[in-house]
C-alpha positions in Angstrom: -42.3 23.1 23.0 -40.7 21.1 25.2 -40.0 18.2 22.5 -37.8 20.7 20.9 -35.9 21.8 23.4 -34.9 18.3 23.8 -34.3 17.7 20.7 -31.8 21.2 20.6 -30.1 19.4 23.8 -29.3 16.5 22.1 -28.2 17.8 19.3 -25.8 20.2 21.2 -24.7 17.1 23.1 -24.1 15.2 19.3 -22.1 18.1 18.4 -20.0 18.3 21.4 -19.1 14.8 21.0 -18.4 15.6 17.1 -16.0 17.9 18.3 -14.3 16.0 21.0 -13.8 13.1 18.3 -12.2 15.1 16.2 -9.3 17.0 18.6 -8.5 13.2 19.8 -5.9 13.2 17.3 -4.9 16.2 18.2 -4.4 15.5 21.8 -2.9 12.6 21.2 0.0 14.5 19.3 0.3 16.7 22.5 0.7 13.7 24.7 3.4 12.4 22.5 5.1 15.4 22.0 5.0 16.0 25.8 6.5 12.4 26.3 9.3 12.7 23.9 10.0 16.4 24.3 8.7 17.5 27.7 11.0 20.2 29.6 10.7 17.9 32.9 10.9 14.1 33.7 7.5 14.7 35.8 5.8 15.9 32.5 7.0 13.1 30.7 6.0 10.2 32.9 2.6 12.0 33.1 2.6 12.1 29.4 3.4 8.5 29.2 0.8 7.4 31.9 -1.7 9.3 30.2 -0.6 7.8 26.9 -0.8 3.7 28.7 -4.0 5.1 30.7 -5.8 6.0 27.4 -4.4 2.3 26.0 -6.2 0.6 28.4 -2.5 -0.6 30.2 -2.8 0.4 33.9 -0.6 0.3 36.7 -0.2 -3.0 38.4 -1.5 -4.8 36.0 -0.2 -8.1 33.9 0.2 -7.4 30.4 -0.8 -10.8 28.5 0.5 -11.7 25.4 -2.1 -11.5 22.9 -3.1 -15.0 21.3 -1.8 -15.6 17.9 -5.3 -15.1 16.3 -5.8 -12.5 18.1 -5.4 -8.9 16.8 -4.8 -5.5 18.7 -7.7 -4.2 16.4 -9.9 -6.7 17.3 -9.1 -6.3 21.0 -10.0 -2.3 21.0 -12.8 -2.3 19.1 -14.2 -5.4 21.5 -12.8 -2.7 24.7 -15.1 0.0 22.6 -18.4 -1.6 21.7 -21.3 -0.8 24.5 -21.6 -3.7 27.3 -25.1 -5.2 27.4 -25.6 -3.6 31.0 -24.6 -0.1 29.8 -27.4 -0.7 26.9 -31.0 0.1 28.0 -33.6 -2.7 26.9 -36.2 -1.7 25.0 
């Protein structure tokens, strides 16, 4: 019994992260709405912090020019693969 109530856990956790995948564009829309159309300047720097904080830009640090052969695809989906340490060995 126990097996399946693990396996109803993880499948509640799959579909939980389903459904957070699919309102990021969503939220994303909010955050630039909120940016460009906010009532206040507070909720648009928020917005816009949120928006660099998401993009991997934070505060205080150097933003590099990215090499030639070097494309801002390749650079998020190299940010968004699993590091060898997060990865448990087999």
């Amino acid at each position: 019994m126990v097996p399946r109530v693990q396996q109803a856990a993880a499948s509640a956790v799959d579909d939980a992260r389903l459904r957070l995948l699919l309102a990021t564009e969503d939220a994303v829309v909010v955050l630039e709405t909120l940016m460009d159309e906010g009532q206040s300047e507070a909720v648009r720097l928020r917005a816009a912090v949120e928006i660099l904080d998401r993009a991997g830009i934070r505060g205080g640090v150097e933003i590099r020019p990215l090499p030639a052969q070097e494309s801002p695809s390749d650079v998020l989906q190299q940010r968004l693969r699993p590091s060898p340490a997060a990865c448990p060995s087999s």
